[in-house]
Structure formats: structure tokens, C-alpha cells
C-alpha positions in Angstrom: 0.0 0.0 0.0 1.2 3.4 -0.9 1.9 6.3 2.1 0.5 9.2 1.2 2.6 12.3 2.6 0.6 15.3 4.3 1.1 18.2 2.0 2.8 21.4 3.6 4.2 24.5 2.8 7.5 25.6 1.9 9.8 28.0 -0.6 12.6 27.5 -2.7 14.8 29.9 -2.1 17.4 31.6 -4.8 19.9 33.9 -4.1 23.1 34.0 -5.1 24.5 31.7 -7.4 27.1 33.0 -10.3 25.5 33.0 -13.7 26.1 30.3 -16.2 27.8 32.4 -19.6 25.5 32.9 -22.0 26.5 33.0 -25.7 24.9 35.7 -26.9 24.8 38.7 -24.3 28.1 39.3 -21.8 27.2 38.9 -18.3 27.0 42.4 -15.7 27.1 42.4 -12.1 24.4 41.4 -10.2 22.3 44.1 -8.4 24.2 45.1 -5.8 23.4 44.1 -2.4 19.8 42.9 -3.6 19.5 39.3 -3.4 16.9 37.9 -5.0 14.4 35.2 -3.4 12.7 33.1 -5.5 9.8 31.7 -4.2 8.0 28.7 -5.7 4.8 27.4 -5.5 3.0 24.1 -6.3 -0.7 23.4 -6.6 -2.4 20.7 -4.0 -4.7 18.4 -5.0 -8.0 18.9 -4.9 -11.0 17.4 -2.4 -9.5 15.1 -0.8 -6.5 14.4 -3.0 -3.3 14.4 -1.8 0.2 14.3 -2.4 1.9 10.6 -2.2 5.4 9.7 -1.0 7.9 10.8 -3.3 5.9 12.7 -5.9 7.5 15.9 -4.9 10.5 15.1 -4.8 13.1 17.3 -6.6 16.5 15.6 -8.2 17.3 18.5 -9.9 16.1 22.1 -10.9 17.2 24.5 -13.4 16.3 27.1 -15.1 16.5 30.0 -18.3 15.8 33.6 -19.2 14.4 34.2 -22.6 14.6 38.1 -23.8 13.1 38.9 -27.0 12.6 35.4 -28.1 16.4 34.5 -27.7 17.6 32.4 -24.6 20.0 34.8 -23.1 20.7 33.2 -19.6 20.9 29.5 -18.2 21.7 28.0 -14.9 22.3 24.9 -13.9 23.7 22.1 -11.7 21.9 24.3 -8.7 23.0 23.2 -5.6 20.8 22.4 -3.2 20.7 23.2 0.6 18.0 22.2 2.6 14.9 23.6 0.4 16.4 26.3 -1.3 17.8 26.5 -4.4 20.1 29.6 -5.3 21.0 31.9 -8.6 21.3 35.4 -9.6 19.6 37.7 -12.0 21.2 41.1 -13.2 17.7 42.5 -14.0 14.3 41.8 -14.0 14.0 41.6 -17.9 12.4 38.9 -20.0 10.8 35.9 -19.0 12.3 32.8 -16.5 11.2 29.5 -17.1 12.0 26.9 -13.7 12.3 23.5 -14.6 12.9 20.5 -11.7 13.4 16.5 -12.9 14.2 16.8 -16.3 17.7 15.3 -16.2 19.5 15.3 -19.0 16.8 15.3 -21.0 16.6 19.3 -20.9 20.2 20.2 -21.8 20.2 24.4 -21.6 23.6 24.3 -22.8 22.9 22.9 -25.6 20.1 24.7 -26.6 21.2 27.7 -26.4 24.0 27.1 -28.5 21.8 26.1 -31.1 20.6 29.6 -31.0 17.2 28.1 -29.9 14.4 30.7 -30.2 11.4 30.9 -27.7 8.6 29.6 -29.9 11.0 26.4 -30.3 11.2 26.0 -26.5 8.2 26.0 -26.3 7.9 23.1 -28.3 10.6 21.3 -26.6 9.4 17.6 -24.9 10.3 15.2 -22.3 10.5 10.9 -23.0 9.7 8.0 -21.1 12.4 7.1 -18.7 12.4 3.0 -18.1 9.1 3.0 -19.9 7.0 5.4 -17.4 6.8 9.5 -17.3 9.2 11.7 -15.8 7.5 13.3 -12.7 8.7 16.3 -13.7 8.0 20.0 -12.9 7.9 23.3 -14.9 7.0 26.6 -14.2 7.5 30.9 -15.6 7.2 33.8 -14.7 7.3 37.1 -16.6 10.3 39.2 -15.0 9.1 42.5 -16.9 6.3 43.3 -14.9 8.5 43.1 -11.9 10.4 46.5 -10.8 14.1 45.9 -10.4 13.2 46.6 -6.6 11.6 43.8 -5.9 13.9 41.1 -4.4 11.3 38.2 -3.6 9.5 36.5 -7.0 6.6 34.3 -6.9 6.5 31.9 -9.1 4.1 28.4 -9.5 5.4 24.9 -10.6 3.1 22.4 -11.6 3.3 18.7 -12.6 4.3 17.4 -15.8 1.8 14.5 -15.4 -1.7 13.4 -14.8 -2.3 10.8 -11.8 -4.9 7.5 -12.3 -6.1 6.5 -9.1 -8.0 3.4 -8.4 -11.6 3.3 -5.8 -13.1 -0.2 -5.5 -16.7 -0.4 -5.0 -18.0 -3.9 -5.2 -20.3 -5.5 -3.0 -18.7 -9.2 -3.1 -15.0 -9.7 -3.0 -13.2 -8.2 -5.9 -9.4 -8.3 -7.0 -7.7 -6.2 -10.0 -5.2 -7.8 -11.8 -4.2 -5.2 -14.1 -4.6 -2.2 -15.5 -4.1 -0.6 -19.4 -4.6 2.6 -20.5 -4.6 2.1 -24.6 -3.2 4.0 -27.4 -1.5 6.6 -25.0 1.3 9.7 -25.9 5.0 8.6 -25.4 6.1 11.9 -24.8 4.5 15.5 -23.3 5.1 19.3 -24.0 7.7 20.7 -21.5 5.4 23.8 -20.7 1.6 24.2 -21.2 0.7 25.6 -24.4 -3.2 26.2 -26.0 -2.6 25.4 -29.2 -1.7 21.8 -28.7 -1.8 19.3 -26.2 1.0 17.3 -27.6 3.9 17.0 -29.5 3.8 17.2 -33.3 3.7 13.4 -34.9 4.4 11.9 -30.9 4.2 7.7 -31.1 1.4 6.0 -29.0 1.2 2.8 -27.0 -0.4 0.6 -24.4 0.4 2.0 -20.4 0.2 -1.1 -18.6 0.8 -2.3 -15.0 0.1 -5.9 -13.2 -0.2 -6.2 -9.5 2.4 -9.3 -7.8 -0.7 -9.2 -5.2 -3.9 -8.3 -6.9 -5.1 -4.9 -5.2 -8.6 -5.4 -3.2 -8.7 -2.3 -2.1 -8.6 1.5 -3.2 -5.5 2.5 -4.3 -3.9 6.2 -5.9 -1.3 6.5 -8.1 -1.7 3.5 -10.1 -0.4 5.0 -13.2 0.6 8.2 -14.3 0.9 10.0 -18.3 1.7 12.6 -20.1 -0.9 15.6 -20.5 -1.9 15.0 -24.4 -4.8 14.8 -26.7 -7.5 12.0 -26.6 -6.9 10.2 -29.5 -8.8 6.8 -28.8 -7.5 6.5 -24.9 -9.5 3.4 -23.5 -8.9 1.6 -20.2 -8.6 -2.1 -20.1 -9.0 -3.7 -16.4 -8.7 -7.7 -15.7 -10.6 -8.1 -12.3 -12.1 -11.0 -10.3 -15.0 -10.2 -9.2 -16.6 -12.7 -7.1 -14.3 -15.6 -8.5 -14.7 -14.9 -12.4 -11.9 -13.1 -14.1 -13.5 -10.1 -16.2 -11.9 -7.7 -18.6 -13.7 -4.2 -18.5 -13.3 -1.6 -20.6 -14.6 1.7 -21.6 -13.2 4.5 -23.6 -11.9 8.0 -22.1 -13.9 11.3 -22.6 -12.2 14.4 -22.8 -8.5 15.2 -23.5 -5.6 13.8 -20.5 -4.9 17.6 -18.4 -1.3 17.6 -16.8 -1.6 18.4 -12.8 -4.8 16.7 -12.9 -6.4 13.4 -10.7 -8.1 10.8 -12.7 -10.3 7.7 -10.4 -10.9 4.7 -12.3 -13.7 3.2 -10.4 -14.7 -0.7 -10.7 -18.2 -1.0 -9.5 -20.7 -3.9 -9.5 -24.5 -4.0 -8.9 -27.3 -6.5 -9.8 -27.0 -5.8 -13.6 -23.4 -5.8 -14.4 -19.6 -4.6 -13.6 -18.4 -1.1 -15.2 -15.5 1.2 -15.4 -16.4 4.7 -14.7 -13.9 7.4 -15.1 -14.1 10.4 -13.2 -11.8 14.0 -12.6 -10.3 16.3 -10.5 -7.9 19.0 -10.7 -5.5 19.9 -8.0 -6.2 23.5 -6.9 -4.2 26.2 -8.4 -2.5 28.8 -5.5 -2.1 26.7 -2.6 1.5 25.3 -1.3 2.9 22.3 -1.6 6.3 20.9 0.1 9.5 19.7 -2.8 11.1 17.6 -1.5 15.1 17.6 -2.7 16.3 14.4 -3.0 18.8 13.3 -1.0 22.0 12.1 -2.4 
């Protein structure tokens, strides 16, 4: 059975940290004697959704400053202390995007050698790592509408992926087997965008997981994706209900929402056995504890 952690409050801090050179603009002095405090943010669940054991844990965080569509600042390798992260901007000018678990699939160096302009980061993606979704985090804010004065910037991270979580209502005994989302995106946008969902020409498969022990009971985070579009997403669940193994299906409505709940919900009554599929979003404003990892 999974813990689930209490969510809390906390802030990432930034402050001082020398600035990775950029390729395209010389660095100046930071603002003297002004250290800047980043503070981040991370939506809770909603209702009575919470946080489990390790999803907010950070490995690593990084981040970029895009000026008139050019990246003109990167930092990486943060070090970590506690729960704060630290950096240092020369002004408030352009816009910083914060970025936690990507690993080496984000490399800023790289990118911003390639002279990478903002509408292609935008466009940029993360993989499956050993066949599952990164849990990873992103998160901007807009550093022009900030006077140079002001040394403590909010800004809000929020999950890379959607959580499935499993509720049992059955009147007999009932044991689930496994569980397949169909047809599924093998990789998600880096950043929210309107205009699409997912990447351009992204590969789909079967998400899959079997239980060792059968679960008999309710049970969150069974399996996580990528936010994308709905292109034919069905669920596939082999249960035993009442000692007859069953395969239930049903198709998903709607398109898969990053930072969002999902509760696959096996019930049975006196006509038959059915998958419903029901939402929540996790509510946008509130604080939620990252958790560095430790190493």
C-alpha cells in the first residue's frame, strides 16, 4: 500500500549563485546588495487528493531567461541546501522558465548554443524514462512586470503529469489484476501551451501495469501519463470479481490535463460490472512541500 505524505508549505529559495555564460549577451554584475528570493509554489490536489510519498521530490532544478525570443541566460547544476535553491539575475528583464526533474533530457547548454528561439522552447518535450513518465516539474514567470526593486518573486510549478487513481466499489469480493490505459502519448510538452496538447507526430502505445498481489482495495497513483490529446485512450481492467476473471473496458472522454487526478472506479450492482472514469484538478494557488532528494 502506498503512504501518502501530508502536503505542507515551503519555498525555494534563490539567491546568489554566479550565472552560467551565456552565448549571446556578456554577463554584468548582479544588483548590488539585492538578493533575489525566489519563491516557488506548487498546486495541491483537490478534495481530498493528496500528495503521495515521493511525488515531490526534486533531483534536480534549473532554469532560463528568454529576452526577445532569444535564450539569453541559463543556470544549472543548482546546488541544493535544505529547500532552497540559489541563482542570480542582473535584472528583471524577459521571462524565467524553472524547470525540476528533467535530467539530462533538458540540456540548456545545448540549446542555447543552437541559438534556440522561444517559440522552439516551447515546443521542446520530455521521454519516457524506463518506460514510465518523468515526474517532472515546470513553471515561468514574466520578470518585466516586476520592478528591479523587488527582491522576492513568486513563481508556481506544476506537474508534468496526470495521476490514475483506483476506488473499488463492489459489494462481493473483488481483485484487480491489471490495468491498461490504450493507445496513450509517449512523450509530453515541456510547458503548457493552448494550441496543442502534444507533440507534433508523438508515437502512441499501451500504459500497462500488473499487480504481484492483486489490489482489493482503493489504491492512488496506479499510473501516471503525459498531459496529451485523446486520441482513442480506453482503459482495459482484468478483475475478479466474485471468482470470475473479467476484462472491462470503456473509452476516455475528454483530453488527458497535466496536474490533474483521474479515479478509475470498478463497481458492481445486480446488472453488471463497469468502469467509470471520473476527474479532479488539484487546486491552483495553494502550497505544496518539494522535497530535494537526498543524495
Amino acid at each position: 500500500m502506498k503512504t501518502i505524505a501530508k502536503a505542507t508549505t515551503a519555498a525555494l529559495l534563490i539567491s546568489n549563485l554566479a550565472l552560467v555564460a551565456c552565448a549571446d549577451k556578456e554577463q554584468t554584475p548582479g544588483m548590488p546588495g539585492a538578493a533575489t528570493t525566489l519563491t516557488v509554489r506548487m498546486a495541491d490536489y483537490a478534495n481530498t487528493a493528496e500528495a503521495l510519498e515521493g511525488e515531490n521530490q526534486i533531483t534536480d532544478f534549473k532554469a532560463c531567461i528568454f529576452e526577445e525570443g532569444r535564450m539569453t541566460h541559463i543556470y544549472e547544476n543548482i546546488p541544493v541546501s535544505g529547500s532552497s535553491y540559489s541563482l542570480q539575475l542582473d535584472s528583471h528583464s524577459g521571462t524565467l522558465y524553472v524547470l525540476a526533474n528533467t535530467g539530462e533530457q533538458i540540456d540548456l547548454s545545448s540549446l542555447q548554443s543552437q541559438s534556440l528561439s522561444e517559440e522552439e522552447w516551447l515546443k521542446q518535450s520530455m521521454s519516457m524514462h524506463e518506460s514510465a513518465p518523468v515526474h517532472f516539474f515546470t513553471g515561468s514567470v514574466k520578470l518585466d512586470e516586476m520592478p528591479n526593486s523587488q527582491t522576492s518573486i513568486p513563481v508556481t510549478l506544476k506537474r508534468g503529469v496526470a495521476r490514475f487513481d483506483l476506488q473499488v466499489k463492489t459489494a462481493g469480493a473483488s481483485s484487480i489484476r491489471s490495468i491498461t490505459l490504450k493507445n496513450t502519448a509517449e512523450k509530453g510538452l515541456l510547458f503548457p501551451t493552448e494550441e496543442t496538447l502534444s507533440p507534433d507526430g508523438v508515437e502512441r502505445r499501451d500504459a500497462s501495469v500488473t499487480f504481484d498481489e492483486p489490489l482489493t482495495a482503493n489504491t492512488p497513483g496506479v499510473l501516471y501519463l503525459y498531459e496529451q490529446r485523446n486520441e482513442g485512450i480506453e482503459v482495459s481492467i482484468v478483475a475478479d470479481i466474485d471468482g470470475v476473471e473479467k476484462t472491462l473496458t470503456k473509452a476516455l472522454e475528454g483530453d488527458i490535463r497535466r496536474n490533474t487526478t483521474y479515479t478509475l472506479t470498478v463497481r458492481k450492482d445486480v446488472i453488471d460490472v463497469a468502469v467509470d472514469v471520473t476527474l479532479d484538478e488539484w487546486e491552483e494557488g495553494s502550497d505544496t512541500e518539494l522535497t530535494p532528494a537526498r543524495r
